[in-house]
C-alpha positions as CSV (number, residue, x, y, z in Angstrom):
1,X,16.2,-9.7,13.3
2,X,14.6,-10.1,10.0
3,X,10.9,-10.3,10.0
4,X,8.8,-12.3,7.1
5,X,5.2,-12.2,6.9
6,X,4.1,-16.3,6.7
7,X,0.4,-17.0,4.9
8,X,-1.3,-20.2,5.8
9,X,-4.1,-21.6,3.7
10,X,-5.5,-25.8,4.9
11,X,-6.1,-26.5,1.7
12,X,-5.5,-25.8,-2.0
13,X,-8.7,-23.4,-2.8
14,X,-9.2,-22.6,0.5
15,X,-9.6,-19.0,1.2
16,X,-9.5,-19.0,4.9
17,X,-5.8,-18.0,5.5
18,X,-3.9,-17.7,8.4
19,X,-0.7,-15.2,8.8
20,X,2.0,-15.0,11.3
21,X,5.0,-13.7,11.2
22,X,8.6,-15.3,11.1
23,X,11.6,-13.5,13.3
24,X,14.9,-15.2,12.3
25,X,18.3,-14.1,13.8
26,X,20.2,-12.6,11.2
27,X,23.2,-13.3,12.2
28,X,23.0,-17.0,12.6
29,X,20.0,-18.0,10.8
30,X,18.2,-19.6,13.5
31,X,14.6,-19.4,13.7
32,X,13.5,-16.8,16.8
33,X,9.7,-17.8,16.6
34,X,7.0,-18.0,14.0
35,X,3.8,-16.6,15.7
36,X,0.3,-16.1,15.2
37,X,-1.2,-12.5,16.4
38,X,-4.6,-13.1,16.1
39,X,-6.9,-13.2,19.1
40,X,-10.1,-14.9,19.8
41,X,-12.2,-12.1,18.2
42,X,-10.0,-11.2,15.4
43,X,-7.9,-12.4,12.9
44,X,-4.8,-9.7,11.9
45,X,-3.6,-9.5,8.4
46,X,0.1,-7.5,9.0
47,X,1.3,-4.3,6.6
48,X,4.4,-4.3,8.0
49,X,6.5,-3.8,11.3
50,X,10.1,-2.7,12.3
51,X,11.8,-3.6,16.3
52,X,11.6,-0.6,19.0
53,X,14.0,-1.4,21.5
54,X,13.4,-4.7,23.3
55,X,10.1,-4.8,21.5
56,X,8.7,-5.1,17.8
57,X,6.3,-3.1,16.7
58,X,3.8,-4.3,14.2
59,X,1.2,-2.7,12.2
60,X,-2.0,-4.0,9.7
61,X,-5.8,-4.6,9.5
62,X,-8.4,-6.9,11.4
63,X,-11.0,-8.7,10.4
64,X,-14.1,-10.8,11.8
65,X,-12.3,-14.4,13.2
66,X,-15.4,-16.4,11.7
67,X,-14.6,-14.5,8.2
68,X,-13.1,-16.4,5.2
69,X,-9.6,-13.6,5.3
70,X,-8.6,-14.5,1.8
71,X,-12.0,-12.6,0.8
72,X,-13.4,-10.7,3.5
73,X,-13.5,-6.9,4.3
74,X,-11.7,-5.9,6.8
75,X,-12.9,-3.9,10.0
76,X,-9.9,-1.4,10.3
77,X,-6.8,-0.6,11.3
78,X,-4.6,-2.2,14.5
79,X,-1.3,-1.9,15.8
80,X,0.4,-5.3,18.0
81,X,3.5,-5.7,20.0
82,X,5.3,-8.5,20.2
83,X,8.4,-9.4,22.1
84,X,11.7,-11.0,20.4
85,X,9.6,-14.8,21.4
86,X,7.0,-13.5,19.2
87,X,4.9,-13.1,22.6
88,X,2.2,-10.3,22.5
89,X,2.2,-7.8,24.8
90,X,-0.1,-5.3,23.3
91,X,-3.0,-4.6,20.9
92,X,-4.7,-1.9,19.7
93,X,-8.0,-1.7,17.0
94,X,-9.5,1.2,15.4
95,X,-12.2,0.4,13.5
96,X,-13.1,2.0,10.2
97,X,-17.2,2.4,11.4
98,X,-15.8,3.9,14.9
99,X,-12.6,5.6,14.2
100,X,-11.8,6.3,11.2
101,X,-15.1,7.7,9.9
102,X,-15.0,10.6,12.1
103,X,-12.4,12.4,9.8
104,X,-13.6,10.1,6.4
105,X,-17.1,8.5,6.1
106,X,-16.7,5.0,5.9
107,X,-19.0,2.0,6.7
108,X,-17.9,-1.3,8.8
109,X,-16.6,-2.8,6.0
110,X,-14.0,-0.5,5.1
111,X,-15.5,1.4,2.1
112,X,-15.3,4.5,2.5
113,X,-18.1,6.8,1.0
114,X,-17.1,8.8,-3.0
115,X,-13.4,7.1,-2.2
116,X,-13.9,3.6,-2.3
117,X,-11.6,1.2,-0.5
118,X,-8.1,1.6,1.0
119,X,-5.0,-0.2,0.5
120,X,-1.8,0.1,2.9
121,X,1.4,0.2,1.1
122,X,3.3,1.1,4.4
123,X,3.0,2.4,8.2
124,X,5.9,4.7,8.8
125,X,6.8,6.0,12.7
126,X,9.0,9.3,12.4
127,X,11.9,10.4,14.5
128,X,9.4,12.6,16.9
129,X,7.2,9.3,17.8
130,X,4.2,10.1,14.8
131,X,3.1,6.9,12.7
132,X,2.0,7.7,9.3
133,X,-0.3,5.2,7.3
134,X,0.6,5.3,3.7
135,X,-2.6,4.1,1.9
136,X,-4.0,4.4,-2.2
137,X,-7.8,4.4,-2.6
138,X,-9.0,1.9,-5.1
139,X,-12.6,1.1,-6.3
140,X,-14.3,-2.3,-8.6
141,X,-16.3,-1.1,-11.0
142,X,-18.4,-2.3,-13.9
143,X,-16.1,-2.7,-17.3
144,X,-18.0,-0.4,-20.2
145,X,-15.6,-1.7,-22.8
146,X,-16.3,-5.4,-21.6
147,X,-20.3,-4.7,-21.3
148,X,-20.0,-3.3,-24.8
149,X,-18.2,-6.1,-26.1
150,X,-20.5,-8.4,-24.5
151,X,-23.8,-7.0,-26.1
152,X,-21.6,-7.2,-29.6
153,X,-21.3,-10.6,-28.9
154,X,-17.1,-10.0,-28.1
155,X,-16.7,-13.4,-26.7
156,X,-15.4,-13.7,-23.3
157,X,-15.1,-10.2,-22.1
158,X,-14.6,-9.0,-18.9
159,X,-16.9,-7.2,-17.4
160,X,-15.1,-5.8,-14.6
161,X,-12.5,-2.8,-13.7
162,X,-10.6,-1.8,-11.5
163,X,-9.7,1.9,-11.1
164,X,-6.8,3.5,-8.7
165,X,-6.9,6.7,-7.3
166,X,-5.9,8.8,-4.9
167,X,-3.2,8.6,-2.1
168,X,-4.4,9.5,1.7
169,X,-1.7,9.5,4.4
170,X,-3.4,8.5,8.0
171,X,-1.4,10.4,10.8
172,X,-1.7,8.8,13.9
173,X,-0.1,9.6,17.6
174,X,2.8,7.7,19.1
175,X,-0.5,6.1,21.1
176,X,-1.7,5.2,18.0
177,X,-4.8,7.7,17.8
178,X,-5.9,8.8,14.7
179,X,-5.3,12.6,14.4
180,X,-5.6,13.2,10.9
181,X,-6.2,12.0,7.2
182,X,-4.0,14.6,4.5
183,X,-5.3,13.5,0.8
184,X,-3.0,13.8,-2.0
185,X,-4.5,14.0,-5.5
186,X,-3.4,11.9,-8.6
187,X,-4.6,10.9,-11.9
188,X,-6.7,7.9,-11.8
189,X,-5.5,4.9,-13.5
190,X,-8.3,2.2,-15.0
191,X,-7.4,-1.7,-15.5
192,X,-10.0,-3.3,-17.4
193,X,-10.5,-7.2,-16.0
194,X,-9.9,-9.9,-17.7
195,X,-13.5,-12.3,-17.7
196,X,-14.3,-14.1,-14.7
197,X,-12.8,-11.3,-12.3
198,X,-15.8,-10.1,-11.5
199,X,-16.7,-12.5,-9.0
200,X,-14.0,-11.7,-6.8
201,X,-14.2,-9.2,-3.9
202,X,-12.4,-5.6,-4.3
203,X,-9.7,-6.8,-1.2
204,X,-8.8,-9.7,-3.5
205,X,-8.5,-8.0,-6.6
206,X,-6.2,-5.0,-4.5
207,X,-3.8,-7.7,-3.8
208,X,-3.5,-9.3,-7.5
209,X,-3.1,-5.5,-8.6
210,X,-0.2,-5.6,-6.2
211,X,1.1,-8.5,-7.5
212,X,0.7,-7.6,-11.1
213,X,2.2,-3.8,-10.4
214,X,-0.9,-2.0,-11.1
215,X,-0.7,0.7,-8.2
216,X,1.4,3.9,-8.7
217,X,3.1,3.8,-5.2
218,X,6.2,2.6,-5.5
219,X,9.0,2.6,-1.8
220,X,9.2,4.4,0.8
221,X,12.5,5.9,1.7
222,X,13.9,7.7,5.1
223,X,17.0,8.7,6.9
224,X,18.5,6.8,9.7
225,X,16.6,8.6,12.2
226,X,13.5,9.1,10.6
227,X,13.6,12.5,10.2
228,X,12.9,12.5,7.0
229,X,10.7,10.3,4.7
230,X,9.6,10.3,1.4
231,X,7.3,8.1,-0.6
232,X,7.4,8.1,-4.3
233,X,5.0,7.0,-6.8
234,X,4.1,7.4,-10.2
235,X,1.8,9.8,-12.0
236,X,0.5,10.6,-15.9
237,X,0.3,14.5,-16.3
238,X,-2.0,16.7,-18.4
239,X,0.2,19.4,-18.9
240,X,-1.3,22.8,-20.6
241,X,1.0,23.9,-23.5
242,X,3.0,21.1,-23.9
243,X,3.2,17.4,-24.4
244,X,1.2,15.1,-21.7
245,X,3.5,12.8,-19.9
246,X,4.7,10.4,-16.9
247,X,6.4,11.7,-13.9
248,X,7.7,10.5,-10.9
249,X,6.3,11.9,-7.8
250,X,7.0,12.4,-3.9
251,X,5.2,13.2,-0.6
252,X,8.4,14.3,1.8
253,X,8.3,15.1,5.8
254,X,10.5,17.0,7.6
255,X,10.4,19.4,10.5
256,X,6.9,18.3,11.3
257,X,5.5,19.2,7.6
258,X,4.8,17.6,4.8
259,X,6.0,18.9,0.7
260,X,6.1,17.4,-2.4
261,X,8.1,17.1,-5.7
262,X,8.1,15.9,-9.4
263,X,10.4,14.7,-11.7
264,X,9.9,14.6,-15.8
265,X,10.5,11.7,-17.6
266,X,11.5,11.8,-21.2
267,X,8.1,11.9,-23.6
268,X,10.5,9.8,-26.0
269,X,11.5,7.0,-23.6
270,X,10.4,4.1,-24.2
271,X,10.7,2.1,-20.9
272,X,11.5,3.9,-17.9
273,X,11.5,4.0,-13.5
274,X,13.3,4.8,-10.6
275,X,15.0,3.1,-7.6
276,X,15.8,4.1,-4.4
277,X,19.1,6.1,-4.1
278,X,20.8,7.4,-1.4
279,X,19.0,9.7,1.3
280,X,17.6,12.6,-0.3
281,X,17.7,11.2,-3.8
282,X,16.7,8.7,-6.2
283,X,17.8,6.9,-9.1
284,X,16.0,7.7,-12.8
285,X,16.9,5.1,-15.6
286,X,15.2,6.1,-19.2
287,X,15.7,3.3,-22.2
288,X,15.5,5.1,-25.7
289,X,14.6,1.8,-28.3
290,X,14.9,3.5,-31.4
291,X,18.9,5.3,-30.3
292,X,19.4,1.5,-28.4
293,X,20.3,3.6,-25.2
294,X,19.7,3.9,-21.8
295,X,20.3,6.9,-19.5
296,X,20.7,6.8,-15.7
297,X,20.9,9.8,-13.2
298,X,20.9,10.6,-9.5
299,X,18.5,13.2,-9.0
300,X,18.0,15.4,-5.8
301,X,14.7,15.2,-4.0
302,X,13.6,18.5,-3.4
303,X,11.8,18.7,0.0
């Protein structure tokens, strides 16, 4: 079955969306069922989900039903079951006022307090039933190079930004029972804001930065089995005694522990990235301008 996430809006600048998901047969294209999860209290925005045996599981964030979704904050965290008719059999909330902010302060809006906001890249269930949450904290923020500008008389500055930070991996139980919140630092990365983003909410920005390829995360990759699992993402090192520089970075778990690992990129490269690659590895292309020359190698994951 492949599973589409499908976002309704009833009109053109309308920002109350809808979403529901879209199962189609892979095999013979036919449309399975296009569903709405929402219930009569909440409205469900969905991350992502993956089919469990004659089930499909399916994870995101709520908000209020009377709340415009294409702007609003959301209230936290749930996890739905549907069946292969796009029937729901199960749902569960947890709420970041409740919940969450018993291992991270965080109001009923979803800001969390000295971290700012969360965005969910990916939810994850491993090979021994755990369900990791793979989120990067984000904050809106008042542009000092646009305030500056503006006072100068710059024109049409912006006077917004929009800085990304850290990453925060939310363990929960095969119950779905937040157990645990692991933070993993990174160097922050500032986008000033063009004028006329200011007016727009944090969640709506986060998803243009998305769009745009502003965060650092970049997949998630895993075994079969899910035994193993590592999410990479992108980093700029200060690096004493030498030359500062990008690298590529991941967060790995296996036997019930979680590692990490870097990989240099050339200070002379011009353009550079990496794919997925097989299991274990991942695929590092480098493009030098000046020699017209690209290099691409398979480098091991070290976890």
């Amino acid at each position: 079955i492949l599973l589409s996430s499908v976002v309704k809006r009833y009109g053109a600048m309308s920002k109350d969306m809808e979403f529901h998901i879209l199962g189609i047969d892979v095999n013979t294209g036919k449309k399975l069922f296009e569903t709405s999860v929402e219930d009569s209290k909440y409205a469900v925005e969905i991350i992502n989900g993956k089919p469990e045996g004659d089930k499909i599981q399916l994870y995101g964030l709520y908000f209020d039903k009377d709340e415009k979704t294409g702007k609003a904050k959301s209230l936290g965290i749930c996890s739905v079951k549907i069946d292969f008719t796009g029937k729901v059999l199960e749902r569960q909330y947890l709420s970041w006022a409740k919940d969450v902010s018993k291992l991270l302060p965080a109001n009923d809006k979803g800001k969390i307090e000295d971290v700012g906001y969360m965005f969910f890249h990916n939810f994850i269930k491993t090979a021994d039933g755990k369900i990791f949450g793979i989120a990067e904290s984000y904050k809106k923020g008042v542009s000092g190079v646009g305030v500056a500008l503006s006072v100068l008389g710059g024109g049409n500055a912006g006077l917004a930004k929009m800085t990304i930070e850290d990453f925060y991996i939310f363990e929960f139980t095969p119950e779905f029972k937040l157990n645990s919140v692991r933070l993993v630092e990174k160097t922050k990365n500032t986008i000033e804001l063009p004028a006329g983003y200011e007016f727009m909410s944090p969640q709506v920005l986060a998803r243009l930065m998305l769009m745009f390829g502003y965060f650092d995360y970049q997949f998630t990759q895993f075994t079969k089995d899910n035994s193993v699992i590592s999410v990479g993402y992108l980093d700029y090192e200060n690096r004493k005694g030498e030359k500062d520089g990008w690298v590529f970075g991941t967060m790995n778990y296996l036997d019930n522990e979680w590692t990490s690992d870097k990989i240099k990129f050339s200070s002379s490269a011009n353009r550079f990235g990496v794919l997925m690659g097989k299991p274990g590895y991942v695929l590092v292309y480098e493009y030098f301008r000046k020699e017209k020359r690209m290099d691409v190698r398979l480098e091991k994951i070290n976890l």
